[in-house]
VMD Tcl script that draws the C-alpha trace (Angstrom):
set ca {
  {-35.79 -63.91 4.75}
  {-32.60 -62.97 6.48}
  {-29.40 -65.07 6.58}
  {-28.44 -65.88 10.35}
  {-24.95 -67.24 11.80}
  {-25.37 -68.24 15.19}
  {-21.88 -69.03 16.65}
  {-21.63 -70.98 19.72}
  {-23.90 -74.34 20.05}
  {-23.95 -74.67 23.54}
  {-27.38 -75.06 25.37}
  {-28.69 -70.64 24.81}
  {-26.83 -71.25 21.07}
  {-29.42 -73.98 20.61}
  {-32.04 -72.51 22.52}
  {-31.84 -69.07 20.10}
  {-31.61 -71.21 16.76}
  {-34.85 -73.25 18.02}
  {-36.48 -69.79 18.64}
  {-35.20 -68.34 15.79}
  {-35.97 -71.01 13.38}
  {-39.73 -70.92 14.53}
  {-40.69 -68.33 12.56}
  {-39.66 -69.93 9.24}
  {-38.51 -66.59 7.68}
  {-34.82 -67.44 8.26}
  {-32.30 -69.53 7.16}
  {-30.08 -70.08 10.12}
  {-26.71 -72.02 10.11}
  {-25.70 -73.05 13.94}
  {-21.80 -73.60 14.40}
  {-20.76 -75.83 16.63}
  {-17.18 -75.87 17.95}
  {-17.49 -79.89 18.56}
  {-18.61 -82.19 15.39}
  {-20.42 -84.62 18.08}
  {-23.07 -81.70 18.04}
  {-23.43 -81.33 14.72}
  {-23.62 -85.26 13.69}
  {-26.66 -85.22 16.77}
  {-28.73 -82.27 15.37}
  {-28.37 -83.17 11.86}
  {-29.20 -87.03 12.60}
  {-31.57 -87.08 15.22}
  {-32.91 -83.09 15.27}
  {-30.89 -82.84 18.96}
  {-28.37 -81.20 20.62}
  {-27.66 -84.15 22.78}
  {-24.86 -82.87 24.45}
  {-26.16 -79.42 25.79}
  {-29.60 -79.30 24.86}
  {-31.42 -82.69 25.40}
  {-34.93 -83.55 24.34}
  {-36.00 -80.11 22.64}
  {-36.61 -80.74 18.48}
  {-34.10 -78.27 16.42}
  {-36.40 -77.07 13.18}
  {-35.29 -78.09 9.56}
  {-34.84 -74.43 8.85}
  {-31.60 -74.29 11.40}
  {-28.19 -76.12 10.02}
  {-25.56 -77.59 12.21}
  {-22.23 -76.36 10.69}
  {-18.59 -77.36 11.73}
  {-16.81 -74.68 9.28}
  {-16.52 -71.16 10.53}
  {-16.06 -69.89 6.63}
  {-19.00 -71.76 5.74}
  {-21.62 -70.58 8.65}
  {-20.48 -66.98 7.47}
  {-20.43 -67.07 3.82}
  {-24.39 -65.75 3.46}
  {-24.55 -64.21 6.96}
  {-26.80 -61.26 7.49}
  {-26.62 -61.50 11.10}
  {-24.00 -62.62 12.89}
  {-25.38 -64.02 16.81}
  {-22.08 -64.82 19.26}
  {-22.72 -66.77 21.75}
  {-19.54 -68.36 22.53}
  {-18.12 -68.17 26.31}
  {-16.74 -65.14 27.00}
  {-13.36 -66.78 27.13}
  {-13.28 -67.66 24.07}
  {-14.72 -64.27 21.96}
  {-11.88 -62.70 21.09}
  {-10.06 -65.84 19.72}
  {-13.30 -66.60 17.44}
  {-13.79 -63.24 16.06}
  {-10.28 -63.25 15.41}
  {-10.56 -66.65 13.15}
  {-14.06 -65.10 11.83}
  {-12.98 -62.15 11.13}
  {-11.88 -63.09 7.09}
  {-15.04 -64.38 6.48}
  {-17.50 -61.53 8.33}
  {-19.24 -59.53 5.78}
  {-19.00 -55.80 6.44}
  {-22.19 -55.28 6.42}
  {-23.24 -57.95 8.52}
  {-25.12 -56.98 12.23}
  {-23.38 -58.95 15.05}
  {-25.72 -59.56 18.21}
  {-23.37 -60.64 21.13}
  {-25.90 -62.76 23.16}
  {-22.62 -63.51 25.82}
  {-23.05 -62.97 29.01}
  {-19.91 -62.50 30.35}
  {-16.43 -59.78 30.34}
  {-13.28 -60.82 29.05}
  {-10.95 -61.67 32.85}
  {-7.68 -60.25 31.47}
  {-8.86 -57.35 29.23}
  {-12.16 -56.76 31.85}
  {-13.99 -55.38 28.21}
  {-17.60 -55.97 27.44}
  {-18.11 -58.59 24.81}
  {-19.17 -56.02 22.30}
  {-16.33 -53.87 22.98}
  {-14.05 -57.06 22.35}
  {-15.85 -57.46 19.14}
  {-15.29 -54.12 18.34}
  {-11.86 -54.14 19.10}
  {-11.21 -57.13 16.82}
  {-13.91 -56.75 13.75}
  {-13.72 -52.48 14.17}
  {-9.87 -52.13 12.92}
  {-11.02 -53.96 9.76}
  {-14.05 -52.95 8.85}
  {-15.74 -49.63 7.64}
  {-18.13 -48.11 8.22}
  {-17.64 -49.32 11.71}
  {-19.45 -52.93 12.81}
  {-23.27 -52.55 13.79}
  {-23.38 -54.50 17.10}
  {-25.82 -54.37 19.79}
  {-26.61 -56.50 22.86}
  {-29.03 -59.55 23.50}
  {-29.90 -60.09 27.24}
  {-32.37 -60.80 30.05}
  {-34.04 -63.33 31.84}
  {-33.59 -66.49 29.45}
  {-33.04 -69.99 30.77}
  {-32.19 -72.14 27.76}
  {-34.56 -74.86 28.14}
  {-37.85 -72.77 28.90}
  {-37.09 -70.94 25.76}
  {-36.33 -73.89 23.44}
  {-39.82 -75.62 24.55}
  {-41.82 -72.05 24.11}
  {-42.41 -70.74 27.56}
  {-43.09 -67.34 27.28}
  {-40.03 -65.16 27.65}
  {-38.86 -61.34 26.87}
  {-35.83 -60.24 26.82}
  {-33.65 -56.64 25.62}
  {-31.60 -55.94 22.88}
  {-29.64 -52.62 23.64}
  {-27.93 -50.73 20.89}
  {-27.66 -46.63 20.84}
  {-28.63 -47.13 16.97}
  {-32.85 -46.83 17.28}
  {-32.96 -48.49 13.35}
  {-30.79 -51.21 14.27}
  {-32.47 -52.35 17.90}
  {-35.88 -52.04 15.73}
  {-34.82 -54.33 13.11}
  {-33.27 -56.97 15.60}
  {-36.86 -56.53 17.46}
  {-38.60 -57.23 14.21}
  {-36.70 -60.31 13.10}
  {-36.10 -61.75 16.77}
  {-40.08 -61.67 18.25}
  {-41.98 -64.52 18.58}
  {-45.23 -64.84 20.20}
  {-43.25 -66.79 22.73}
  {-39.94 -64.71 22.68}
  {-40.01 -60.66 23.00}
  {-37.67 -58.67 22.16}
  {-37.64 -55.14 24.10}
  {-35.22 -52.36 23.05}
  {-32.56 -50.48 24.66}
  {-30.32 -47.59 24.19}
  {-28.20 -48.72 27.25}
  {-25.58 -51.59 25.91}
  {-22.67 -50.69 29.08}
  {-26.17 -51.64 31.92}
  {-27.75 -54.23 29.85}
  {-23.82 -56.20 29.01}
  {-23.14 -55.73 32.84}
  {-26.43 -56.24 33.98}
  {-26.09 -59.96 32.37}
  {-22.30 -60.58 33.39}
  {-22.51 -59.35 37.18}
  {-25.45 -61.25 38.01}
  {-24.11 -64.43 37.56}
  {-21.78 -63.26 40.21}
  {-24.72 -62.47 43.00}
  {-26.55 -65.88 41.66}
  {-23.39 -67.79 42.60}
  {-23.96 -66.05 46.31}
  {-27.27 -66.93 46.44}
  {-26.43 -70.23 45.40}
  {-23.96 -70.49 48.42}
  {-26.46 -69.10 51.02}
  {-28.69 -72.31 49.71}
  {-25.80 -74.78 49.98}
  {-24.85 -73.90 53.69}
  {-28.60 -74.01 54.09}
  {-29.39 -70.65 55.01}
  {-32.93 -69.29 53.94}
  {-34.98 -66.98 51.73}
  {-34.21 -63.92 54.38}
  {-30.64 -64.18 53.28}
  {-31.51 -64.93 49.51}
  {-33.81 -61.87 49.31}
  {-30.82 -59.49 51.23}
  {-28.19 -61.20 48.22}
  {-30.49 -60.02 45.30}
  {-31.38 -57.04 46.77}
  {-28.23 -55.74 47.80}
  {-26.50 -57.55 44.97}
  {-28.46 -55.35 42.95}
  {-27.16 -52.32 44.61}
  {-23.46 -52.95 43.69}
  {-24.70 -53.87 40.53}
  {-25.84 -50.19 39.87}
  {-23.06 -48.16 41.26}
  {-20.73 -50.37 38.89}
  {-22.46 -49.92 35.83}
  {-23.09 -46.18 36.01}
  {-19.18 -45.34 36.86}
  {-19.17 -47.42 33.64}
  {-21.51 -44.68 32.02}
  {-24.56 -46.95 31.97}
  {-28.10 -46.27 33.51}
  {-29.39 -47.04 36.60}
  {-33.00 -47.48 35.44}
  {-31.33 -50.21 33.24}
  {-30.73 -52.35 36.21}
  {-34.40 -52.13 37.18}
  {-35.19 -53.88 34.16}
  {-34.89 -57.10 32.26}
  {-30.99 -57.23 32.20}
  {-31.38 -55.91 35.58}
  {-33.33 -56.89 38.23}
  {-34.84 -59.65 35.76}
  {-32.01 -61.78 34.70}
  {-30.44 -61.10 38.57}
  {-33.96 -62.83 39.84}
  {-34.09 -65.38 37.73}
  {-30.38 -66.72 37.79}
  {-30.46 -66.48 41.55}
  {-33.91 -68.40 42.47}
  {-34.10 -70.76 39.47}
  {-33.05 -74.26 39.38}
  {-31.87 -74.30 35.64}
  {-29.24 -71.56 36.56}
  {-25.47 -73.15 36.50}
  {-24.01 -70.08 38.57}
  {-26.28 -70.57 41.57}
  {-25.67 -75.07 41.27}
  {-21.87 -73.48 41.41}
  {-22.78 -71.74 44.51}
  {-24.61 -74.61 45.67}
  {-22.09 -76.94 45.68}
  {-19.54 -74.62 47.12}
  {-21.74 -73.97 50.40}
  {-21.65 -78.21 50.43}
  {-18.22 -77.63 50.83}
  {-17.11 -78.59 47.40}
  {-14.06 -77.38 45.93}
  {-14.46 -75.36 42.51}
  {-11.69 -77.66 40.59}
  {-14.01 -80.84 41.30}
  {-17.50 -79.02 40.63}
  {-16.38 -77.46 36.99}
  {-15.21 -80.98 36.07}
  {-18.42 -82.59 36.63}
  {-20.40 -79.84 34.29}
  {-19.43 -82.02 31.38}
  {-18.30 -78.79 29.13}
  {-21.07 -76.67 30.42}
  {-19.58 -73.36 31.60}
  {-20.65 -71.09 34.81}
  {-19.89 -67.63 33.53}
  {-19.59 -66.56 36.85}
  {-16.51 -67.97 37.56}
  {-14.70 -66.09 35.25}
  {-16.93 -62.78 35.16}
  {-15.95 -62.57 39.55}
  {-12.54 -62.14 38.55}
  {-12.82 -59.23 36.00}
  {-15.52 -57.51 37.94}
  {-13.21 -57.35 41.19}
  {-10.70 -55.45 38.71}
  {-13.54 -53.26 36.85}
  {-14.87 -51.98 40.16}
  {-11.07 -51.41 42.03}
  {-10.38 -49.56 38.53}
  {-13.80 -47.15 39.20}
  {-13.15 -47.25 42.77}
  {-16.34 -49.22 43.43}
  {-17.81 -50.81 46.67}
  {-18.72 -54.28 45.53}
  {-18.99 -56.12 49.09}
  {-20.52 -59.51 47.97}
  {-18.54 -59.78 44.74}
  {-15.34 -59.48 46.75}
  {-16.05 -62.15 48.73}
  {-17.76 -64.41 46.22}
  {-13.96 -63.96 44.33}
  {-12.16 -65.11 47.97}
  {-14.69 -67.73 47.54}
  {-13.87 -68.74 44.00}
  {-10.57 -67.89 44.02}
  {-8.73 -67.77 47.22}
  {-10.40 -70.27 49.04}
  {-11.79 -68.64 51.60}
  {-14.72 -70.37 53.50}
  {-18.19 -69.73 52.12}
  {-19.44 -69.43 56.37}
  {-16.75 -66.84 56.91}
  {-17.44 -65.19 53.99}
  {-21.18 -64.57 54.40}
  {-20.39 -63.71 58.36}
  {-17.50 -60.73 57.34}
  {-20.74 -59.47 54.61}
  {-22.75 -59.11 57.63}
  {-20.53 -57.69 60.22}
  {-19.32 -55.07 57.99}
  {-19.49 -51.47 59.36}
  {-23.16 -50.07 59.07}
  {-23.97 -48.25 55.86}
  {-26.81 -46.22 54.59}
  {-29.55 -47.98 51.93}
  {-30.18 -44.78 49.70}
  {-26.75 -43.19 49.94}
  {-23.63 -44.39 48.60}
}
mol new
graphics top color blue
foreach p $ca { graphics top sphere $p radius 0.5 }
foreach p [lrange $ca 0 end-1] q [lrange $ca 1 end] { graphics top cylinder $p $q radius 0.2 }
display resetview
């Protein structure tokens, strides 16, 4: 039985401690940054607020005390926004064990620092700890709800240790939840933070009513940006082909559950992004934030990134979501297959 500290309740917090606490082999503590969700799951078995209707196991509890959710921890699952990572480790950082494994399940970058999330957690838990922290990656294709309620779903967890991806494997599979491994934590961290940009896109090209010609062109050539970003990063461009990849990008871009593309959405309505994040009721659309620090990651690798640009005039600038998608198409022709 291993000890597991999953930090961040929000709806893939909950989602990963239902998972997780199907198996029955763990004893899980879920912190939640607002005592509302803790006084729900430990009174009615529900995260109310972010997680509706799906039953949280007995084995899996709610915890308002970051000392506390650490003191036994094993394994140490963030899944806090992205924003917020670096503050949290900080405050967890006299309580982490230094043995402990820390699985960043974030999908995100930091916008000032444009780091990973592992490299954040690195940078905070690495100065403090030896040996240095074991971390690895969690990502893929996983809407929170169709986990929770047992739809079948795989995801990757990328690490370049091999022992330490095949122990997270191990502990993590289901028969409704597989784990793949990865050596590739740069493709499979950027993989799951740029997408969320391109979803947003597609999510436009739905709101000004456009169709699935334009959705397919998004993912496809959202997916090409994608790839020359993550291998100036010194990732792998077979990564992007796979469930970080092309997966998750899929998914968050077609699927209903996705809060990037309802972002999008409402901006092609001609919503303004002030009065769309207010109605999420403390839900957060990673994309907003990930646009921002993936304009300054690709200018800083002198990368092409076409539809990112514009989603961050978009986002950011105000810049019409018509005139947008019209300057992507009336760019100067380009070759597919060269760069």
């Amino acid at each position: 039985m291993s000890n597991i500290a999953i930090i961040g309740a929000g709806a893939w917090g909950t989602a990963l401690s239902i998972v997780l606490g199907r198996t029955e082999t763990h004893r899980i503590l879920l912190w939640a940054h607002e005592k509302e969700v803790c006084e729900s799951i430990t009174q009615r078995r529900v995260n109310e607020q972010f997680l509706p209707g799906q039953i949280v196991p007995s084995s899996v509890a709610p915890c308002n005390d970051l000392a506390e959710t650490l003191e036994h921890a094993e394994i140490v699952v963030s899944v806090m926004p992205s924003q917020h990572c670096r503050r949290l480790f900080q405050q967890m950082l006299p309580h982490l064990h230094n043995e402990a494994v820390i699985v960043s399940a974030t999908k995100g970058l930091e916008e000032n620092s444009l780091l990973r999330m592992t490299e954040v957690i690195a940078q905070v838990v690495g100065g403090n700890q030896k040996p240095a922290p074991r971390i690895g990656a969690l990502s893929g294709p996983s809407f929170a709800l169709e986990a929770a309620r047992g739809d079948p779903t795989a995801i990757t967890f990328a690490s370049p240790d091999p022992d330490l991806a095949r122990s997270i494997q191990q502990q993590f599979s289901h028969a409704s939840f597989r784990i793949y491994t990865n050596d590739d934590p740069v493709g499979v961290e950027l993989g799951g933070a740029l997408k969320n940009t391109i979803a947003i896109a597609a999510g436009v090209a739905a709101g000004l009513g456009l169709g699935h010609n334009s959705v397919a062109a998004l993912i496809t050539r959202g997916l090409a940006e994608m790839t020359r970003l993550v291998v100036a990063c010194g990732g792998k461009a077979e990564t992007m082909a796979g469930l970080a990849g092309l997966g998750d990008l899929v998914l968050t871009c077609t699927g209903g559950l996705s809060r990037n593309r309802s972002v999008g959405v409402e901006l092609g309505r001609g919503r303004k992004l002030p009065e769309i994040l207010a109605g999420m009721h403390g839900m957060v659309a990673e994309g907003v934030f990930t646009t921002t620090a993936a304009v300054g990651l690709a200018r800083a690798r002198g990368v092409e990134m076409p539809i990112t640009e514009q989603m961050h005039a978009i986002l950011h600038q105000g810049k019409a979501p018509r005139e947008a998608i019209y300057e992507l198409m009336t760019r100067s022709g380009k070759s597919e297959t060269r760069p």
